[in-house]
N, C-alpha and C positions, 0 to 999 in steps of 0.2 A: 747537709749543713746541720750543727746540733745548736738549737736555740734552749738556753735552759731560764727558765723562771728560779729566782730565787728571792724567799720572803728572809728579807731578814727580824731579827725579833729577841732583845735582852730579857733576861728574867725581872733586871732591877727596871726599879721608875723613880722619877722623883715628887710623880704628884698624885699618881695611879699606883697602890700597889699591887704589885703582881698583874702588869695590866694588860700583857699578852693571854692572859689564864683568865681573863674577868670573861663571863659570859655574855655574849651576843648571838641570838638567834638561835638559843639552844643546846651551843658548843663554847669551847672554846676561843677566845676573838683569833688565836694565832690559827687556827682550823680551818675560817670560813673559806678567806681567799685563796689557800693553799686545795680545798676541796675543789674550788672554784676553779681557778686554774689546771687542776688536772682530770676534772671532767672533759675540761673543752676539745683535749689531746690534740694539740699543735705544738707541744711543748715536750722536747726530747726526756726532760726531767722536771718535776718542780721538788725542790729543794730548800727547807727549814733552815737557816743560820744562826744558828745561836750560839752561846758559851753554857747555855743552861742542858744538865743534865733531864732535868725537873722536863722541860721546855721537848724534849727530845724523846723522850719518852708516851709525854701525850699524842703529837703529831704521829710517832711509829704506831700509836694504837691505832690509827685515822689509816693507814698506810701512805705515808706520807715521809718521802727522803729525809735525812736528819745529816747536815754539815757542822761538827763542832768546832768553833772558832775558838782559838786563844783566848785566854782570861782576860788576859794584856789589851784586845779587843774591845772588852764588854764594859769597860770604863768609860768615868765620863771625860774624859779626857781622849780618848780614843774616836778618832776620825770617821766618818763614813766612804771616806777613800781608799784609808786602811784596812776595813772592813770584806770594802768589794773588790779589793786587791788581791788579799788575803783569798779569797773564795777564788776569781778568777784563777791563781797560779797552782790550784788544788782542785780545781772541778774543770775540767776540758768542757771550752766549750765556742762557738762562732761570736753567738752574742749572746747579751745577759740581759733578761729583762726583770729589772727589782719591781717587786709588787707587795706594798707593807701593806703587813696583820692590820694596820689602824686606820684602815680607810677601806672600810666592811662596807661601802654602799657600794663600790664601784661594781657596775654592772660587765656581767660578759660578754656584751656585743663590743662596750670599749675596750677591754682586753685586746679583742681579735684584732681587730680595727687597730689599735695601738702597734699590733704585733704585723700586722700587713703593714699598715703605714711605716713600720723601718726597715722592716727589710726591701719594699717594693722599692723605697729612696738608697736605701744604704749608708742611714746616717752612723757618725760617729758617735753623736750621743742625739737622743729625743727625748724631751722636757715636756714633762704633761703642764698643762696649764688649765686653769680657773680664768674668763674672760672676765672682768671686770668694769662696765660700764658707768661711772659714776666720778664724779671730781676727786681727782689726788692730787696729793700734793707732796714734795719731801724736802722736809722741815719747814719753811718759808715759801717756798717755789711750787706755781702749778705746774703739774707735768702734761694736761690733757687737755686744759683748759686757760682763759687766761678772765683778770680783775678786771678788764676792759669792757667785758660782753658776759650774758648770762643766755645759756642756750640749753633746748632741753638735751636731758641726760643722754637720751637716745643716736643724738647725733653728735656725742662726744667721739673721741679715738679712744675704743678700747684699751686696759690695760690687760698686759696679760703676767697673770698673779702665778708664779710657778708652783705647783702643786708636786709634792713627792709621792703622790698617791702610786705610780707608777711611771719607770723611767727604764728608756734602755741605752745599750752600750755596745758600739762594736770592741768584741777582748783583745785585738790586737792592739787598737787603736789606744786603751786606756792602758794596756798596762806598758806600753812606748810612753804615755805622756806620762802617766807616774813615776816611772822607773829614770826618763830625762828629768823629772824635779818640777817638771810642768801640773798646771793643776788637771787631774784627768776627768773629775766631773761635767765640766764643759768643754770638752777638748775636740777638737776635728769640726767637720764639718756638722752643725748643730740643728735641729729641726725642733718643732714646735706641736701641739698633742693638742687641742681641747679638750678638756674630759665637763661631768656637768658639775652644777654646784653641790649637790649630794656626795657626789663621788670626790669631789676636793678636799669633803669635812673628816681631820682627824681626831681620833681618840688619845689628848692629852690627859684628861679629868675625868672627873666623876662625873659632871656638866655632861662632858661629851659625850659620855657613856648612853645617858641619859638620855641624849638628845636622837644620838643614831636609833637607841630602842625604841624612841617613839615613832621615827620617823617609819622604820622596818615595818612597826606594827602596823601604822595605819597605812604603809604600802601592801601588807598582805591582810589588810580588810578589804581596802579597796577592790584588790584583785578578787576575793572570794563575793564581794557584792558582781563585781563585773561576768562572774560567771553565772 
Protein backbone atom coordinates (compact mmCIF):
# COMPACT_ATOMS: atom_id res chain seq x y z
CA UNK A 1 0.00 0.00 0.00
CA UNK A 2 1.76 3.47 -0.86
CA UNK A 3 0.49 6.24 1.64
CA UNK A 4 2.13 9.52 0.50
CA UNK A 5 2.40 12.74 2.75
CA UNK A 6 1.92 15.63 0.93
CA UNK A 7 2.69 19.44 2.41
CA UNK A 8 1.10 21.69 0.32
CA UNK A 9 2.51 25.28 0.38
CA UNK A 10 2.11 28.73 -2.08
CA UNK A 11 4.90 31.19 -2.52
CA UNK A 12 2.17 34.12 -2.13
CA UNK A 13 0.40 35.23 1.19
CA UNK A 14 -1.72 37.82 1.93
CA UNK A 15 -0.66 38.86 5.41
CA UNK A 16 2.78 36.97 5.77
CA UNK A 17 5.04 37.53 3.03
CA UNK A 18 6.71 34.92 1.70
CA UNK A 19 5.52 32.97 4.61
CA UNK A 20 6.39 29.36 3.72
CA UNK A 21 10.19 30.72 3.51
CA UNK A 22 9.87 32.79 7.08
CA UNK A 23 12.10 31.05 9.49
CA UNK A 24 10.93 28.70 12.34
CA UNK A 25 13.29 26.65 14.18
CA UNK A 26 16.25 27.52 12.27
CA UNK A 27 15.00 26.44 8.69
CA UNK A 28 12.65 27.23 6.56
CA UNK A 29 8.85 27.03 8.04
CA UNK A 30 8.04 24.83 4.59
CA UNK A 31 11.24 22.39 5.84
CA UNK A 32 10.20 21.60 9.32
CA UNK A 33 7.16 19.20 8.91
CA UNK A 34 8.42 17.90 5.62
CA UNK A 35 11.76 16.91 7.60
CA UNK A 36 9.54 15.63 10.14
CA UNK A 37 7.47 13.46 8.25
CA UNK A 38 10.13 11.88 6.51
CA UNK A 39 12.18 10.96 9.33
CA UNK A 40 9.47 8.99 10.79
CA UNK A 41 9.59 6.52 7.42
CA UNK A 42 5.96 5.27 7.27
CA UNK A 43 5.36 7.32 4.49
CA UNK A 44 6.11 5.73 0.85
CA UNK A 45 6.93 9.51 -0.23
CA UNK A 46 6.69 12.96 1.37
CA UNK A 47 6.16 15.40 -1.08
CA UNK A 48 6.28 19.61 -1.47
CA UNK A 49 3.30 20.97 -3.59
CA UNK A 50 3.81 23.98 -4.67
CA UNK A 51 3.59 26.35 -8.04
CA UNK A 52 6.79 28.01 -6.56
CA UNK A 53 9.92 27.38 -8.45
CA UNK A 54 11.63 29.67 -5.45
CA UNK A 55 9.68 26.98 -2.91
CA UNK A 56 11.11 23.84 -4.70
CA UNK A 57 14.35 24.54 -4.96
CA UNK A 58 14.85 25.15 -1.07
CA UNK A 59 12.97 21.79 -0.08
CA UNK A 60 15.34 19.87 -2.87
CA UNK A 61 18.29 21.30 -0.87
CA UNK A 62 16.65 19.50 2.39
CA UNK A 63 16.04 16.31 0.06
CA UNK A 64 12.87 16.62 0.14
CA UNK A 65 10.29 15.49 -3.14
CA UNK A 66 9.13 18.66 -5.09
CA UNK A 67 5.45 18.42 -7.04
CA UNK A 68 4.86 21.51 -9.28
CA UNK A 69 1.36 22.42 -9.39
CA UNK A 70 -0.18 24.71 -12.01
CA UNK A 71 -0.14 28.39 -11.65
CA UNK A 72 -3.80 28.31 -12.28
CA UNK A 73 -3.69 26.41 -8.72
CA UNK A 74 -1.62 28.88 -6.72
CA UNK A 75 -4.37 31.62 -6.89
CA UNK A 76 -6.55 33.00 -4.55
CA UNK A 77 -9.35 31.90 -6.14
CA UNK A 78 -8.10 28.42 -6.55
CA UNK A 79 -9.65 25.65 -4.32
CA UNK A 80 -8.08 23.35 -1.95
CA UNK A 81 -9.90 20.46 -3.73
CA UNK A 82 -8.46 21.39 -6.85
CA UNK A 83 -5.27 21.32 -5.49
CA UNK A 84 -5.41 17.81 -3.96
CA UNK A 85 -6.98 16.62 -6.92
CA UNK A 86 -4.67 17.89 -9.03
CA UNK A 87 -1.70 16.11 -7.06
CA UNK A 88 -3.79 12.85 -6.49
CA UNK A 89 -4.36 12.19 -10.43
CA UNK A 90 -0.35 12.93 -10.86
CA UNK A 91 1.24 11.27 -7.74
CA UNK A 92 -0.01 7.43 -7.40
CA UNK A 93 -0.90 6.76 -4.46
CA UNK A 94 -3.66 4.62 -1.71
CA UNK A 95 -4.06 7.43 0.47
CA UNK A 96 -2.87 11.02 0.92
CA UNK A 97 -2.18 12.42 4.14
CA UNK A 98 -1.91 16.65 3.83
CA UNK A 99 0.28 17.92 6.60
CA UNK A 100 0.74 22.04 6.23
CA UNK A 101 4.14 23.80 6.42
CA UNK A 102 1.90 26.31 9.03
CA UNK A 103 1.28 24.22 11.92
CA UNK A 104 5.12 23.62 12.90
CA UNK A 105 4.17 22.37 16.55
CA UNK A 106 2.47 19.31 15.47
CA UNK A 107 4.33 16.72 17.26
CA UNK A 108 5.41 13.19 15.56
CA UNK A 109 3.76 10.77 17.78
CA UNK A 110 0.37 12.54 16.32
CA UNK A 111 1.48 12.15 12.85
CA UNK A 112 1.88 8.39 13.58
CA UNK A 113 -1.17 8.00 15.45
CA UNK A 114 -3.07 10.11 12.91
CA UNK A 115 -1.61 7.90 10.10
CA UNK A 116 -2.51 4.42 12.18
CA UNK A 117 -5.67 5.86 13.16
CA UNK A 118 -6.81 5.78 9.21
CA UNK A 119 -5.72 3.33 7.94
CA UNK A 120 -6.51 0.71 10.93
CA UNK A 121 -10.34 2.38 10.23
CA UNK A 122 -10.13 2.90 6.49
CA UNK A 123 -11.76 6.13 6.54
CA UNK A 124 -12.65 8.08 3.53
CA UNK A 125 -11.59 11.10 4.75
CA UNK A 126 -10.11 11.93 8.67
CA UNK A 127 -10.46 15.56 9.99
CA UNK A 128 -7.98 16.43 12.82
CA UNK A 129 -9.57 18.41 15.30
CA UNK A 130 -8.95 21.01 18.35
CA UNK A 131 -11.46 19.82 21.21
CA UNK A 132 -13.07 22.74 22.41
CA UNK A 133 -14.51 23.00 25.87
CA UNK A 134 -16.14 26.29 26.54
CA UNK A 135 -19.62 28.01 25.62
CA UNK A 136 -20.36 28.63 21.71
CA UNK A 137 -22.65 29.86 20.24
CA UNK A 138 -23.57 30.63 16.29
CA UNK A 139 -24.85 33.82 15.79
CA UNK A 140 -27.74 34.11 18.57
CA UNK A 141 -28.00 30.37 19.38
CA UNK A 142 -26.08 28.16 22.19
CA UNK A 143 -24.71 25.24 20.56
CA UNK A 144 -23.35 23.43 23.91
CA UNK A 145 -25.02 24.98 26.35
CA UNK A 146 -28.31 26.62 27.09
CA UNK A 147 -29.62 30.66 28.91
CA UNK A 148 -31.56 28.41 31.21
CA UNK A 149 -28.57 27.05 33.55
CA UNK A 150 -24.95 28.15 34.05
CA UNK A 151 -22.78 24.93 34.61
CA UNK A 152 -19.07 24.71 34.75
CA UNK A 153 -17.05 24.57 31.66
CA UNK A 154 -15.84 21.13 32.20
CA UNK A 155 -18.95 19.53 31.98
CA UNK A 156 -20.02 21.10 28.84
CA UNK A 157 -20.28 18.77 25.32
CA UNK A 158 -17.14 19.40 23.81
CA UNK A 159 -16.84 21.25 20.48
CA UNK A 160 -14.74 19.89 18.08
CA UNK A 161 -13.13 22.97 16.09
CA UNK A 162 -11.64 21.16 12.89
CA UNK A 163 -8.12 21.84 12.41
CA UNK A 164 -6.26 21.55 8.98
CA UNK A 165 -3.19 21.03 10.66
CA UNK A 166 -3.26 17.53 9.12
CA UNK A 167 -5.97 15.47 7.26
CA UNK A 168 -6.23 12.38 5.28
CA UNK A 169 -7.97 10.94 2.33
CA UNK A 170 -8.63 7.60 0.88
CA UNK A 171 -7.59 8.58 -3.43
CA UNK A 172 -10.11 6.44 -4.80
CA UNK A 173 -12.70 7.71 -2.66
CA UNK A 174 -11.92 11.60 -3.31
CA UNK A 175 -11.21 11.70 -6.69
CA UNK A 176 -14.91 9.53 -7.41
CA UNK A 177 -16.56 12.35 -5.27
CA UNK A 178 -14.67 15.21 -7.12
CA UNK A 179 -14.79 13.91 -10.37
CA UNK A 180 -19.14 13.07 -9.75
CA UNK A 181 -19.27 17.14 -8.68
CA UNK A 182 -19.67 15.96 -5.01
CA UNK A 183 -17.75 17.73 -2.63
CA UNK A 184 -14.61 15.42 -1.85
CA UNK A 185 -13.31 17.16 1.20
CA UNK A 186 -15.63 15.44 3.39
CA UNK A 187 -16.75 12.62 1.42
CA UNK A 188 -17.26 8.81 2.40
CA UNK A 189 -17.31 7.53 5.45
CA UNK A 190 -15.65 10.50 7.84
CA UNK A 191 -13.59 10.02 11.14
CA UNK A 192 -12.50 12.33 13.59
CA UNK A 193 -8.44 13.05 14.88
CA UNK A 194 -7.84 15.01 18.18
CA UNK A 195 -4.63 16.70 17.72
CA UNK A 196 -3.54 19.31 20.85
CA UNK A 197 -3.89 22.89 21.15
CA UNK A 198 -0.30 23.60 20.06
CA UNK A 199 -0.58 21.59 17.13
CA UNK A 200 -4.01 23.41 16.04
CA UNK A 201 -2.16 26.82 15.99
CA UNK A 202 -1.50 28.07 12.32
CA UNK A 203 0.91 30.61 10.94
CA UNK A 204 -1.40 33.22 9.28
CA UNK A 205 0.76 36.58 10.66
CA UNK A 206 3.47 37.83 11.99
CA UNK A 207 1.47 37.42 15.34
CA UNK A 208 1.56 33.81 14.64
CA UNK A 209 5.00 33.64 13.79
CA UNK A 210 5.83 35.01 16.79
CA UNK A 211 3.85 33.11 18.79
CA UNK A 212 4.87 29.59 17.60
CA UNK A 213 8.78 30.88 18.22
CA UNK A 214 8.13 31.57 21.48
CA UNK A 215 6.29 28.71 22.19
CA UNK A 216 9.30 26.21 20.50
CA UNK A 217 11.76 28.17 22.42
CA UNK A 218 10.51 27.75 25.75
CA UNK A 219 9.63 23.99 24.74
CA UNK A 220 13.30 23.47 23.97
CA UNK A 221 14.38 25.25 27.27
CA UNK A 222 12.30 23.33 29.06
CA UNK A 223 13.50 20.28 27.76
CA UNK A 224 17.30 21.22 28.09
CA UNK A 225 16.37 22.14 31.92
CA UNK A 226 14.53 18.54 32.12
CA UNK A 227 17.86 16.98 31.21
Amino acid sequence: MKIVCMIPARLGSQRLKKKNLQIFNKKPLIVNNALKAKILNIFSDVIVNSESDEIGNVVKDFGITFYKRPEALANDKATSEQFVYDFMKNNNCDYLIQLHSIAPLIEEKEIVDFYNYLLDNEFDTLLSYQKVQIECVIGEKPINFNFQSKINSQELEPIKRISWSITGWKTNSYIKAYESGKCATYNGDIGYFEISDYSSIVVKSKQDLDLINFINNSKNENNKFAK
